[in-house]
N, C-alpha and C positions, 0 to 999 in steps of 0.2 A: 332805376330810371327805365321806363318805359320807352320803347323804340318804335315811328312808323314809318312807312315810306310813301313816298310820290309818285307816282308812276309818269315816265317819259311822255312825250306829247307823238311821237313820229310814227310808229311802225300799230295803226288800230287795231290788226289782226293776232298781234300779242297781246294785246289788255286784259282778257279774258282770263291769257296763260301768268300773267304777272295776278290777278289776283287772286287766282287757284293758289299759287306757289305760296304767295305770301300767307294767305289763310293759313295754308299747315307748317308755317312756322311760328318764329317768336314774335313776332310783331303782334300791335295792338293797334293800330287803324293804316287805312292805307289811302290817301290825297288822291284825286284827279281835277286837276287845273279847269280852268273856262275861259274859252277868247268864241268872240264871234269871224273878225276875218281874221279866221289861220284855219290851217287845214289839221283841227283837232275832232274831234266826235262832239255831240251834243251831249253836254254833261249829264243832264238827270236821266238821258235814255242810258248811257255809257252806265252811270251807277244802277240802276236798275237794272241791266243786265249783268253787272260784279255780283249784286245783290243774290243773284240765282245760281250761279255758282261757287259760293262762300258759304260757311256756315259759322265763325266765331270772328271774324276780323270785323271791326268796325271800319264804314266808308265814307267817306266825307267828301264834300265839295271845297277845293283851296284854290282859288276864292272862286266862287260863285258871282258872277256881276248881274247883283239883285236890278241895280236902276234899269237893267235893259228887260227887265220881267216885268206881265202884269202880276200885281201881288195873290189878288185871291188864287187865281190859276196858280201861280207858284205855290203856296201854302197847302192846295190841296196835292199836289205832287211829293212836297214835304212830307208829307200826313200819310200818302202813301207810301211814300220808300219806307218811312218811317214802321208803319204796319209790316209791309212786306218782309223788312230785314229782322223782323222782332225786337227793333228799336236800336240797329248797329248804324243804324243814321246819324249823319252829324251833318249840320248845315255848315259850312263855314264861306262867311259874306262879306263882300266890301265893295267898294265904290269903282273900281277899273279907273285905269292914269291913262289908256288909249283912245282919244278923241274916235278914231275910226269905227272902232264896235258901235260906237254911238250915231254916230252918221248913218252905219247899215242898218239898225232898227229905228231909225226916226226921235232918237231919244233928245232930252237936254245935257249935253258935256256940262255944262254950266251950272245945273244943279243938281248934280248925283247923290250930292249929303242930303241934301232938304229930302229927294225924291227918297231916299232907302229911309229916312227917318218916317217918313210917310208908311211906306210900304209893309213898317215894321210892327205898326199899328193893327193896319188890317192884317196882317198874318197871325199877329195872336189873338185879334178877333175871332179870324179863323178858326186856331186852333183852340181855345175856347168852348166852342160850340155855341156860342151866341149866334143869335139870328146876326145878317151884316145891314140890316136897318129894317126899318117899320114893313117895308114892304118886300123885303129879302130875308129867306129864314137861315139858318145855320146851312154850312156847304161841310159834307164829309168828305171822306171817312174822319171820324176824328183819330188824331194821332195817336197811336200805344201810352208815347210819352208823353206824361203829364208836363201843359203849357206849351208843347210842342215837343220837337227833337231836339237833342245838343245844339247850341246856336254858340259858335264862335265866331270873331270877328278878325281877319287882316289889316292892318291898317300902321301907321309912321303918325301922324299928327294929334298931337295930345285931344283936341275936340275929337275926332274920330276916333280914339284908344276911349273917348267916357263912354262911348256903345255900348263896350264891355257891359261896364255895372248897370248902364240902363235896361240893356234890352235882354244881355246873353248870358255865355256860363265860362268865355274864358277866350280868351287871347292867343292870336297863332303869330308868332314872331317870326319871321324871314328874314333872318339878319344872321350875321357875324355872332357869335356870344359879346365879343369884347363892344360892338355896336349896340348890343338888346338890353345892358342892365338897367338905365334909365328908363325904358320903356317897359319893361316888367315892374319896376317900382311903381311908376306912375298908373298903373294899370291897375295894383294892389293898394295903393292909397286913394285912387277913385273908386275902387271898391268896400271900402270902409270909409268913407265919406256918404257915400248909397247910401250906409248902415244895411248891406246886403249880407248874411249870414256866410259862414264857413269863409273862402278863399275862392279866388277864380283860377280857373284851369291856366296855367301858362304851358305854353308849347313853343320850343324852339324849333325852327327850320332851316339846314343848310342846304347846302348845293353839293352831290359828291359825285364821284366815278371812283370806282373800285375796280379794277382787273390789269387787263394787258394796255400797252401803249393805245393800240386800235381804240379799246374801249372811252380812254380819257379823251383821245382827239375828236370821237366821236360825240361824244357829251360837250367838249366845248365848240364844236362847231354848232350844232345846235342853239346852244346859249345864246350864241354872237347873230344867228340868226332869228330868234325868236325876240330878240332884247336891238333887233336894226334900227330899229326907228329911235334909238339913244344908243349911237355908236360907244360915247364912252362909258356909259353904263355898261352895254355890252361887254366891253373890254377886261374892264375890270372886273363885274361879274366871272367873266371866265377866268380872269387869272386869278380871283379867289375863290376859284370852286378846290375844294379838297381830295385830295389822290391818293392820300395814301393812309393803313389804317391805322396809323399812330394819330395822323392830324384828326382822322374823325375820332377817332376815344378823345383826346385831349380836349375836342369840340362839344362830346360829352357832356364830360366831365366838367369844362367849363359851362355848361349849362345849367349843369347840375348843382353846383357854387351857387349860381344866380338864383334858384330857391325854383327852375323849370321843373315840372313833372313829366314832360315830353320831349322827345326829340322827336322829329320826324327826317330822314334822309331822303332827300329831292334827286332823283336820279333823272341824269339827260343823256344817257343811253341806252338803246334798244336790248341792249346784252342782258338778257336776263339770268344770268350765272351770278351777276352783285346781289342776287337777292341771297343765295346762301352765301357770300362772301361779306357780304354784310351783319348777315344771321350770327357767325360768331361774334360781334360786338354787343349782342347781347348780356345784360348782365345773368 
């Protein structure tokens, strides 16, 4: 089982030092989150500059909120990270549940599925290398990876899990194991439904804190305020975030049961000491 991590939203001036660190370990990609009002980094600048100081971790965007992007400009940023990292890009896209993002860039809340189903269009237009109509010819660089970079999708409702087999290469689950098995099924029978070849990527996502006291209350305050605008989301969020390293192996390995080839551990604290304390759970 393969291991990644997420890096905290708070402290920007460690991002750099969480992705150095993780690079020279066991891990195999490593998350940074996307909100427009929070006081987070600009995602594709924030990966772009992981990009430059990493040389084997794969980086990904969880979740990326494609609706509030124009698509071609998006795609050719793709295309680049994409180039730049020698193909340790991974997109990973979904719709955003926060009316507010959408408000700050002039978007539609109301129709985020229809807009990214659109956007997904011209991005592998893009990526392609097709001219993007009669009078617009192809827009580079074109990407390293053939059809584009890794494209996984976030997502809870079985129309948005069929992304998956339409568009992408695999499914990033945020959920509980004991919550994600129906959703990894259904994700793997719309993918043989496609008639898509091999298997889609399933990855599991928890929520952890690994260290001293400081560390875990620090991760859950975070939580409760990142997750305010749904106090009792928030809540419980926080009080099923996992503390200790028995409950993450077990979450594992319950993952591992479910037929996941990924876990990735979501960390909401700045302490960057859980990335070796975490590294022994490595298999």
């Amino acid at each position: 089982m393969r291991l990644g991590l997420a890096v905290p939203f708070v402290d920007h001036g460690k991002l750099l030092s969480w992705a150095q660190r993780a690079d020279e370990g066991p891990y195999h990609r490593l998350g940074l989150p996307d909100r427009i009002v929070y006081d987070n980094p600009e995602t594709m600048m924030m990966l772009a500059a992981m990009t430059a100081v990493t040389t084997r971790i794969r980086l990904q965007s969880e979740i990326l909120l494609a609706p509030l992007r124009e698509p071609v400009v998006l795609a050719k940023q793709c295309a680049t990270l994409d180039r730049l990292s020698d193909g340790r890009f991974t997109l990973g896209l979904g719709v955003g549940a926060r009316p507010d993002d959408f408000h700050a860039v002039g978007a539609d809340f109301s129709r985020r599925g229809r807009r990214l189903d659109e956007q997904l269009a011209v991005m592998r237009r893009v990526w392609s290398g097709e001219p993007l109509s009669e009078d617009v010819g192809p827009v580079g660089p074109n990407p390293l990876t053939a059809r584009g970079p890794e494209l996984l999708f976030g997502a809870f409702a079985p129309k948005a899990l069929a992304r998956v087999a339409r568009w992408g290469d695999g499914f990033l689950c945020a959920s509980l194991p004991d919550q994600a098995g129906e959703m990894l099924r259904l994700v793997s029978q719309q993918w043989r439904e496609a008639e898509r070849s091999g298997q889609p990527l399933l990855i599991g996502q928890i929520n952890v804190a690994l260290g001293p006291d400081s560390t875990v209350q620090e991760a859950r305050t975070n939580m409760l305020r990142y997750y305010g605008f749904a106090p009792e989301f928030a809540e419980l969020s926080a009080k099923e975030m996992i503390t200790t390293e028995a409950g993450i192996r077990k979450a594992i390995d319950a993952y591992r049961d479910l037929g996941a080839h990924e876990v990735i551990l979501g960390c909401w604290s700045d302490d960057i000491g859980q990335i070796d304390r975490l590294a022994a759970l490595a298999d």
